[in-house]
TORKOL-4160 file (C-alpha; in steps of 0.2 Angstrom, whole numbers, padded with zeros to 4 digits, m for minus):
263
<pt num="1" X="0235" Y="0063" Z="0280"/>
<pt num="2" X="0227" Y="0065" Z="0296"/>
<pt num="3" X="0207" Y="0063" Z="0295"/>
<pt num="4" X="0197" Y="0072" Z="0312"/>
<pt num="5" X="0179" Y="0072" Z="0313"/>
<pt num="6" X="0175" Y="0086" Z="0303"/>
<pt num="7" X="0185" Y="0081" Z="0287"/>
<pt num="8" X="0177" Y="0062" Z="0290"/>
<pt num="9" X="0159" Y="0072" Z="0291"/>
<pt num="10" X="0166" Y="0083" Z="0275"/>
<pt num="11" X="0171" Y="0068" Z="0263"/>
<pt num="12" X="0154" Y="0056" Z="0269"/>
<pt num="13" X="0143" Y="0071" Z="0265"/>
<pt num="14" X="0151" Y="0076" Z="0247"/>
<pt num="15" X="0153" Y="0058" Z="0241"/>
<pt num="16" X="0135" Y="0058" Z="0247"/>
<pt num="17" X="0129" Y="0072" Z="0236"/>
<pt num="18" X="0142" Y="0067" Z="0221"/>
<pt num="19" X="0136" Y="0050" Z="0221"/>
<pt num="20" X="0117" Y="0058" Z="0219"/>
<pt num="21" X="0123" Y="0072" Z="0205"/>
<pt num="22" X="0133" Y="0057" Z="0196"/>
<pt num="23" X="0120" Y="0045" Z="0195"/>
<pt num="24" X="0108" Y="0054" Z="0187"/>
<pt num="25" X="0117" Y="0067" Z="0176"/>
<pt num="26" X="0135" Y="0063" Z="0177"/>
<pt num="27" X="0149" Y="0075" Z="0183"/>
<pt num="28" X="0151" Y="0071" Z="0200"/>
<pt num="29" X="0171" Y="0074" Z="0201"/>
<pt num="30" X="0164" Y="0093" Z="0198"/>
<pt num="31" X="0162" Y="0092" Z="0216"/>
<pt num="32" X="0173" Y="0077" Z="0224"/>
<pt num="33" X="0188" Y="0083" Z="0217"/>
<pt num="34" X="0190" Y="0100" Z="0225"/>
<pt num="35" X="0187" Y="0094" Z="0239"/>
<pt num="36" X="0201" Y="0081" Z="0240"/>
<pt num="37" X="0210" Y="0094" Z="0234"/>
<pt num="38" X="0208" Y="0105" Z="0246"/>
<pt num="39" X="0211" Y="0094" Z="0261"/>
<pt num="40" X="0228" Y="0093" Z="0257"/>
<pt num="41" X="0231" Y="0080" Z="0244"/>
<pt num="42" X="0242" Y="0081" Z="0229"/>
<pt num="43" X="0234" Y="0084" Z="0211"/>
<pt num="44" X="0240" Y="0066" Z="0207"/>
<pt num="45" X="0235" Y="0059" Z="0225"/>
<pt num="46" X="0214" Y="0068" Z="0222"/>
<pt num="47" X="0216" Y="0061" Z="0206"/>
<pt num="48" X="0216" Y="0043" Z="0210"/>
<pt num="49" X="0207" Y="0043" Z="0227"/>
<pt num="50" X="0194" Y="0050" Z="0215"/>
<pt num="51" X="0193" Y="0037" Z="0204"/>
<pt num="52" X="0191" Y="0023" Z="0221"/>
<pt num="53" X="0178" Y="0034" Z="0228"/>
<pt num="54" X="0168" Y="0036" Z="0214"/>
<pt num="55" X="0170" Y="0018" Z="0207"/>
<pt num="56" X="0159" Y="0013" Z="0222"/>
<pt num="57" X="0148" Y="0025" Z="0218"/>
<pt num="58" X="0144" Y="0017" Z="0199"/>
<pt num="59" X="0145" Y="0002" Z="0205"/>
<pt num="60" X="0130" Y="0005" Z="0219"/>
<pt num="61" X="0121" Y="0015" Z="0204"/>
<pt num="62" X="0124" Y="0002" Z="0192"/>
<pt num="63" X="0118" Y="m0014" Z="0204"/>
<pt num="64" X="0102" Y="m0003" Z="0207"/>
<pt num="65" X="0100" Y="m0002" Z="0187"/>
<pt num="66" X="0103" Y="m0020" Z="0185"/>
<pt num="67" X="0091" Y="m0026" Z="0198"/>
<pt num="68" X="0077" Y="m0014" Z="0191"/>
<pt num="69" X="0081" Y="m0022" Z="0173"/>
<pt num="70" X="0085" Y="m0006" Z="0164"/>
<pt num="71" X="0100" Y="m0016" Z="0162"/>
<pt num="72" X="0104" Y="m0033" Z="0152"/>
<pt num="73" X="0122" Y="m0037" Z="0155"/>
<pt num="74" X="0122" Y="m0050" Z="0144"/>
<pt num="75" X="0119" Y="m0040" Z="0129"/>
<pt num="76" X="0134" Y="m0027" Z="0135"/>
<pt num="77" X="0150" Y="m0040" Z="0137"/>
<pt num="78" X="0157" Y="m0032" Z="0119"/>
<pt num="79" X="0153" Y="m0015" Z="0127"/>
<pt num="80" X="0162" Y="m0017" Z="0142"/>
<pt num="81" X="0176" Y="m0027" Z="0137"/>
<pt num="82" X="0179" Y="m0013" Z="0121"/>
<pt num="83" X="0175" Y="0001" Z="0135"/>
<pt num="84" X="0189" Y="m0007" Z="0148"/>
<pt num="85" X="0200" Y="m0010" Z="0132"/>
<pt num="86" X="0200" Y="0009" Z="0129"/>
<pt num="87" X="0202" Y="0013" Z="0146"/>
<pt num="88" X="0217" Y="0005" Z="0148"/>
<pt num="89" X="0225" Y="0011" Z="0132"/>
<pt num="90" X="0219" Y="0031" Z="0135"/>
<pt num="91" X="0228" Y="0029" Z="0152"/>
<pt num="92" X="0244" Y="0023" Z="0147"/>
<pt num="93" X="0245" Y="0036" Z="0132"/>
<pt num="94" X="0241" Y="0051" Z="0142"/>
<pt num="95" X="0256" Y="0048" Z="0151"/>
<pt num="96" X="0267" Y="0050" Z="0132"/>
<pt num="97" X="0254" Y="0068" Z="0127"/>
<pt num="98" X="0249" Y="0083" Z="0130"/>
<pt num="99" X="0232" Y="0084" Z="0134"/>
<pt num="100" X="0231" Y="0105" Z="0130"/>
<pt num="101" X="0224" Y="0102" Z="0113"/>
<pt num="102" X="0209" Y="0092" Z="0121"/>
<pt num="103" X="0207" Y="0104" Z="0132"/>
<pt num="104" X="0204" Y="0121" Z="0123"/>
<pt num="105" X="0192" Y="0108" Z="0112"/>
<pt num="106" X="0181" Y="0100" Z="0124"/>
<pt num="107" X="0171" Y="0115" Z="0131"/>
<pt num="108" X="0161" Y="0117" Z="0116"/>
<pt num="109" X="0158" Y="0098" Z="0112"/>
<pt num="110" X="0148" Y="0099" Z="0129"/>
<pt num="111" X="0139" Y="0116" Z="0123"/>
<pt num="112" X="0135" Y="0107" Z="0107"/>
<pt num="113" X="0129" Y="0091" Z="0117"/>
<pt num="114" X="0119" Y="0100" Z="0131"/>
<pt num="115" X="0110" Y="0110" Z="0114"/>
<pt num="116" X="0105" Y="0092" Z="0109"/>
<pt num="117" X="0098" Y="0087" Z="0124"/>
<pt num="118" X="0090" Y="0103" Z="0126"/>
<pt num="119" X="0081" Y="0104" Z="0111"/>
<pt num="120" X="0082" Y="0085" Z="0103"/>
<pt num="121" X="0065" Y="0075" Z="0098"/>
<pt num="122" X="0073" Y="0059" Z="0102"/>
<pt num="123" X="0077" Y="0064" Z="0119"/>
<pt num="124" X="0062" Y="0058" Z="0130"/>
<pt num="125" X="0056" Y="0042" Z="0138"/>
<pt num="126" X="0053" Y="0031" Z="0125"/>
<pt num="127" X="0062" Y="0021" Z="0117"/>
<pt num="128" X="0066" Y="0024" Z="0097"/>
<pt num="129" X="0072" Y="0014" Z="0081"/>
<pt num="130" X="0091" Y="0013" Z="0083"/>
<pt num="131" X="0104" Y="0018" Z="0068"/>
<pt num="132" X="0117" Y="0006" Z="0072"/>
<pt num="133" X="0119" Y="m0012" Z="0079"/>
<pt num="134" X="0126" Y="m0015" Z="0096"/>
<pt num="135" X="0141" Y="m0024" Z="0090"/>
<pt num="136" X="0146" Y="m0007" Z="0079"/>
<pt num="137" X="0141" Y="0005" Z="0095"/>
<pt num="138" X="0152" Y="m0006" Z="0106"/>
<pt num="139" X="0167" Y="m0008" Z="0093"/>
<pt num="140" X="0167" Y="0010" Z="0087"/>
<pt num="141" X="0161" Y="0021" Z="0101"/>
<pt num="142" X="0161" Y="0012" Z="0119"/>
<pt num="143" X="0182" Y="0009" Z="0113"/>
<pt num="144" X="0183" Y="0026" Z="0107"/>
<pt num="145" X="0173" Y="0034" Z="0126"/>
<pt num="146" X="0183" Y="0022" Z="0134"/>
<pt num="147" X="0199" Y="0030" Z="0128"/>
<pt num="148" X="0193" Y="0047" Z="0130"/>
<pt num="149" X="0189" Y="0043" Z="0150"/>
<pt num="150" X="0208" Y="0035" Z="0154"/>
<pt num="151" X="0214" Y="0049" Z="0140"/>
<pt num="152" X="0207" Y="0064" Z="0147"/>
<pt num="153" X="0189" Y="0062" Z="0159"/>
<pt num="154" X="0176" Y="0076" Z="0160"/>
<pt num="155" X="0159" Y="0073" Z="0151"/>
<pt num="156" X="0162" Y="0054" Z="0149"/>
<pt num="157" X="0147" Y="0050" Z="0154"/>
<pt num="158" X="0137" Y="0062" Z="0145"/>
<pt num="159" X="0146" Y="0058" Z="0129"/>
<pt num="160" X="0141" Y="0040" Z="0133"/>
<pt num="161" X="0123" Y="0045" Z="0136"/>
<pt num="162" X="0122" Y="0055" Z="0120"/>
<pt num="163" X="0127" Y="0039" Z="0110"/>
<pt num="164" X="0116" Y="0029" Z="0119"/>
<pt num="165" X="0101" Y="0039" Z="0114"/>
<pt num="166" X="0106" Y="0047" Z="0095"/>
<pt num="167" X="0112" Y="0029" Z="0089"/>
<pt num="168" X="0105" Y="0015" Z="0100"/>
<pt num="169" X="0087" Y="0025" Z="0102"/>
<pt num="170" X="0087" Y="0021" Z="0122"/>
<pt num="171" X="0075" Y="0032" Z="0132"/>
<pt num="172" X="0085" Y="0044" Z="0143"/>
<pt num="173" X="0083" Y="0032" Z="0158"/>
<pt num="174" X="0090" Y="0018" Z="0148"/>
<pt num="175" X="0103" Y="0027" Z="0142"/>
<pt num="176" X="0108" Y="0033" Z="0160"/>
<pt num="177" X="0109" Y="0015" Z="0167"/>
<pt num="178" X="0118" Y="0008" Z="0153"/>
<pt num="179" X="0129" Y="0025" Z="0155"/>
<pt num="180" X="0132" Y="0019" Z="0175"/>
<pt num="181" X="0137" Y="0003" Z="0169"/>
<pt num="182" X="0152" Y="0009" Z="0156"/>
<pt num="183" X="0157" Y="0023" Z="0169"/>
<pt num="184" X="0162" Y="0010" Z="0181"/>
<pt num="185" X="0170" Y="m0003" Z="0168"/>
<pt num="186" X="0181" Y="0013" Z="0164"/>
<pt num="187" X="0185" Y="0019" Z="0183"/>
<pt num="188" X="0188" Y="0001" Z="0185"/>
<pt num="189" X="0201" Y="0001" Z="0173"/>
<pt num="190" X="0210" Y="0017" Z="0177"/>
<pt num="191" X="0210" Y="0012" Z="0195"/>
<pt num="192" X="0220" Y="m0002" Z="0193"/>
<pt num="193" X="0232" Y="0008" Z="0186"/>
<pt num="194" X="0233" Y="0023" Z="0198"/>
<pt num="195" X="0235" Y="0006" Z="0212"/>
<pt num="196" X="0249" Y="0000" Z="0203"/>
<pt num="197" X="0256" Y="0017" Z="0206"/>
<pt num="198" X="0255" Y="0017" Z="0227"/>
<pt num="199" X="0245" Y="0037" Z="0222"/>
<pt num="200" X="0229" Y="0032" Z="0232"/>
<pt num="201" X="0226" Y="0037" Z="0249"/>
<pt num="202" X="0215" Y="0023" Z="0253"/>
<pt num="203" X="0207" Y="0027" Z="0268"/>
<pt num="204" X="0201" Y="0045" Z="0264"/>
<pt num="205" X="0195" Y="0036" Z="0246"/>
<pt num="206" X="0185" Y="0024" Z="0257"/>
<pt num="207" X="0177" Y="0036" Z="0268"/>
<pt num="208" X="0169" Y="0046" Z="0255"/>
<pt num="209" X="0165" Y="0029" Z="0245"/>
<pt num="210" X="0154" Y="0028" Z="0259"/>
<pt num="211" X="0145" Y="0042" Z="0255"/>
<pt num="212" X="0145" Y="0036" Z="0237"/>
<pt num="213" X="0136" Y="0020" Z="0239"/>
<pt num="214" X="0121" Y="0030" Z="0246"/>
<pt num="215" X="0120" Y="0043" Z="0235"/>
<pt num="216" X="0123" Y="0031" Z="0221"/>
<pt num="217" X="0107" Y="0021" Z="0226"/>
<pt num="218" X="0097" Y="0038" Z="0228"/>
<pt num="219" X="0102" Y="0044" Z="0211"/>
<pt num="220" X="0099" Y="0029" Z="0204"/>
<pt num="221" X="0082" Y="0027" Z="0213"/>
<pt num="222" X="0076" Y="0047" Z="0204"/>
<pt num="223" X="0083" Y="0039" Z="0187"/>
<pt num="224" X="0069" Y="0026" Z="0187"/>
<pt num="225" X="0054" Y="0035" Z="0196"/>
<pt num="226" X="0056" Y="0055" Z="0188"/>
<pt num="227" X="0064" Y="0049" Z="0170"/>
<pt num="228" X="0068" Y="0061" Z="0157"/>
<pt num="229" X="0059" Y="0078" Z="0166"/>
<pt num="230" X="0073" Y="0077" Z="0178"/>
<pt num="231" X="0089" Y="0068" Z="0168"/>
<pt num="232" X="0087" Y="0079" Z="0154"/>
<pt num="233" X="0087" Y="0097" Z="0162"/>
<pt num="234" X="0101" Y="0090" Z="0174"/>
<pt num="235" X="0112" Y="0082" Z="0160"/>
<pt num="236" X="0110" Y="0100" Z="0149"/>
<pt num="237" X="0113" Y="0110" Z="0168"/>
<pt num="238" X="0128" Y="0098" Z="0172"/>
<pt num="239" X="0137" Y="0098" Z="0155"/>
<pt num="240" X="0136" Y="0117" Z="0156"/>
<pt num="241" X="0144" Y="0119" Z="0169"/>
<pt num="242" X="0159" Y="0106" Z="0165"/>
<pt num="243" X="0159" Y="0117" Z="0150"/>
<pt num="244" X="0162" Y="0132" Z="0160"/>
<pt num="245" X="0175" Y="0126" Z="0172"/>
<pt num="246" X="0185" Y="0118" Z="0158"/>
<pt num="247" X="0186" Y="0137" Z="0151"/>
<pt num="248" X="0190" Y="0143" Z="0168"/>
<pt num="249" X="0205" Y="0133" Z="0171"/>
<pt num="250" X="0211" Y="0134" Z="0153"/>
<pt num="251" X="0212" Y="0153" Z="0154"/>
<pt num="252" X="0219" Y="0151" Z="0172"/>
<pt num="253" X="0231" Y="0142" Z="0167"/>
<pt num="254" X="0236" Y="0153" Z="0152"/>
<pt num="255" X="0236" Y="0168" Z="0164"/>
<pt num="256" X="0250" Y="0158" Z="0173"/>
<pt num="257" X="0262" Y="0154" Z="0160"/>
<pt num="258" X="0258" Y="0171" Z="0155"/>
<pt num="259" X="0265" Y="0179" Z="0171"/>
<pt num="260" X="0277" Y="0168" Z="0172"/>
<pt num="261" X="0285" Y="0171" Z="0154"/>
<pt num="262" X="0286" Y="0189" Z="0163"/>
<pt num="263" X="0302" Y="0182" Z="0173"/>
């Protein structure tokens, strides 16, 4: 594809604000992907120049995380070894299923979850007594997330979030930079794949990484000064939103097979 000034200026500045929106609450691919989509790439292309783009933003919100300390990789190698696991395995199934079922679901698991963060006690900043160990958290539910991200996608990282603080007790800004730190193991892993497939349009992925990588730091950055008074209105804001969109398309996309079951 051919990249003037204007589209370079277009993919910088929405990776920019992506990175921001994804760091702190998650959803970020709300606003990347119609983007990519619309400069002329293939659903399959946006896909995987998606998933380069917004690895680099993780990674730069996750180094930020690390170096504040909200983060101890040490005590996350089962995590993000069970998180890649999954990753890998939800990728290589979705190619066998059909992800409809999923679909019609998933809008009113994220209504349930923003209600919880709406209203929930234990969402807050401080920490509280966790229900299970780490090991079981990493086993049972980073595998489970993981597979959910290379299976299907939207609202991993609040699902990943919502476990963190219900089951682990973290403090909303824990749980956000532990969050950063699985997104990007499970990007990672359906990267690789969607390289082995020659479907990334590198440069254009590259450009809005650049963007990313800023907006990554910023988001971060907000995380660790503002806390839950701004995570917690965003992440309830955010999931809403995926919410509505996944509704959107699904009756879009009945209205299509609809019409054309007409001919």
């Amino acid at each position: 594809m051919e990249l003037d000034l204007t589209l370079i200026l277009l993919f910088i500045l929405t990776g920019l604000g992506a990175g921001i929106i994804d760091a702190i609450a998650g959803g970020g691919g709300m606003i990347t992907l119609p983007v990519l989509l619309a400069s002329g790439m293939s659903p399959v292309e946006a896909l995987a120049t998606n998933k380069l783009q917004g690895s680099f933003g993780t990674f730069a919100a996750s180094v930020y995380f690390i170096r504040k300390k909200l983060v101890d990789l040490t005590q996350m190698k089962l995590m993000i070894l069970c998180t890649f696991t999954g990753a890998v395995t939800g990728t290589l199934i979705v190619q066998q299923l059909d992800t409809s079922l999923l679909a019609s679901i998933m809008p009113l698991l994220l209504v349930g979850i923003a209600l919880y963060f709406m209203f929930s006690k234990r969402v807050g900043d401080l920490d509280r007594d966790r229900k299970i160990s780490h090991a079981l958290f990493a086993l049972l539910f980073s595998t489970a997330i993981g597979f959910y991200d290379g299976f299907f996608g939207p609202g991993t990282g609040t699902f990943f979030a919502l476990g963190f603080v219900s089951l682990l007790g973290f403090s909303m800004s824990r749980a956000t930079a532990h969050t950063k730190i699985l997104n990007f193991t499970s990007n990672l892993a359906s990267l690789i794949f969607f390289a082995l497939g020659g479907n990334i349009l590198w440069l254009a992925g590259f450009i809005m990484a650049a963007g990313q990588l800023i907006g990554g730091q910023i988001g971060a950055h907000l995380v660790v000064n503002q806390g839950a008074r701004l995570i917690r209105p965003l992440v309830v804001i955010i999931t809403l939103i995926m919410s509505a969109k996944l509704l959107s398309d699904q009756y879009q996309n009945d209205s299509l097979l609809s019409l054309l079951s007409v001919f």
